[in-house]
C-alpha positions, 0 to 999 in steps of 0.5 A, a space after each residue: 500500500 505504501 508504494 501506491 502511494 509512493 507512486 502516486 506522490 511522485 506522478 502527482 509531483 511530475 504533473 505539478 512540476 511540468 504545470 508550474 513550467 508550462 505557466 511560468 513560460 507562458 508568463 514569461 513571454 513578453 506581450 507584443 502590442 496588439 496587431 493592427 488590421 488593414 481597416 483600422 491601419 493607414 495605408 487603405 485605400 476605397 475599393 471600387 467597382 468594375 463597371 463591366 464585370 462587377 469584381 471589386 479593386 482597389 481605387 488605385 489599381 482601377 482604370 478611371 474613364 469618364 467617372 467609371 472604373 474599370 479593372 482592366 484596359 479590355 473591359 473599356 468600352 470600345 470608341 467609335 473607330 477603334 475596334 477596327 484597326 483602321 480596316 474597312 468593309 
């Protein structure tokens, strides 16, 4: 009987030490300032919408023609003339 609890004094012991550990680790960690996110940071910008297909993007990475933006130069609409390249039928 005396080693049952022999044994179980010395796991009991082996668990208090490793938990003592793992907290004085965990404290001892100096606390980093909270992260900002993208929102709250500088450096953001509106994001816009195509006015062909819809996607969102950033204002700055937009192509802006005649007050609409416009995510790529292929989704501008076509001008009178340029679609044919100077070619006639």
């Amino acid at each position: 009987m005396a080693r049952i609890f022999l044994l179980l004094a010395i796991v009991l012991g082996i668990l208090w030490w490793l938990r003592d550990r793992a907290g004085t680790r965990h404290h001892a960690e100096p606390k980093s300032p909270p992260r900002r996110t993208a929102a709250e940071g500088e450096g953001t910008e509106p994001m816009v919408q195509c006015a062909h297909c819809g996607v969102h993007l950033p204002r700055g990475d937009a192509i802006a023609w005649h007050g609409l933006h416009y995510c790529r130069r292929s989704h501008l609409p076509e001008m009178p003339g340029e679609g044919d390249h100077g070619a006639r039928s």
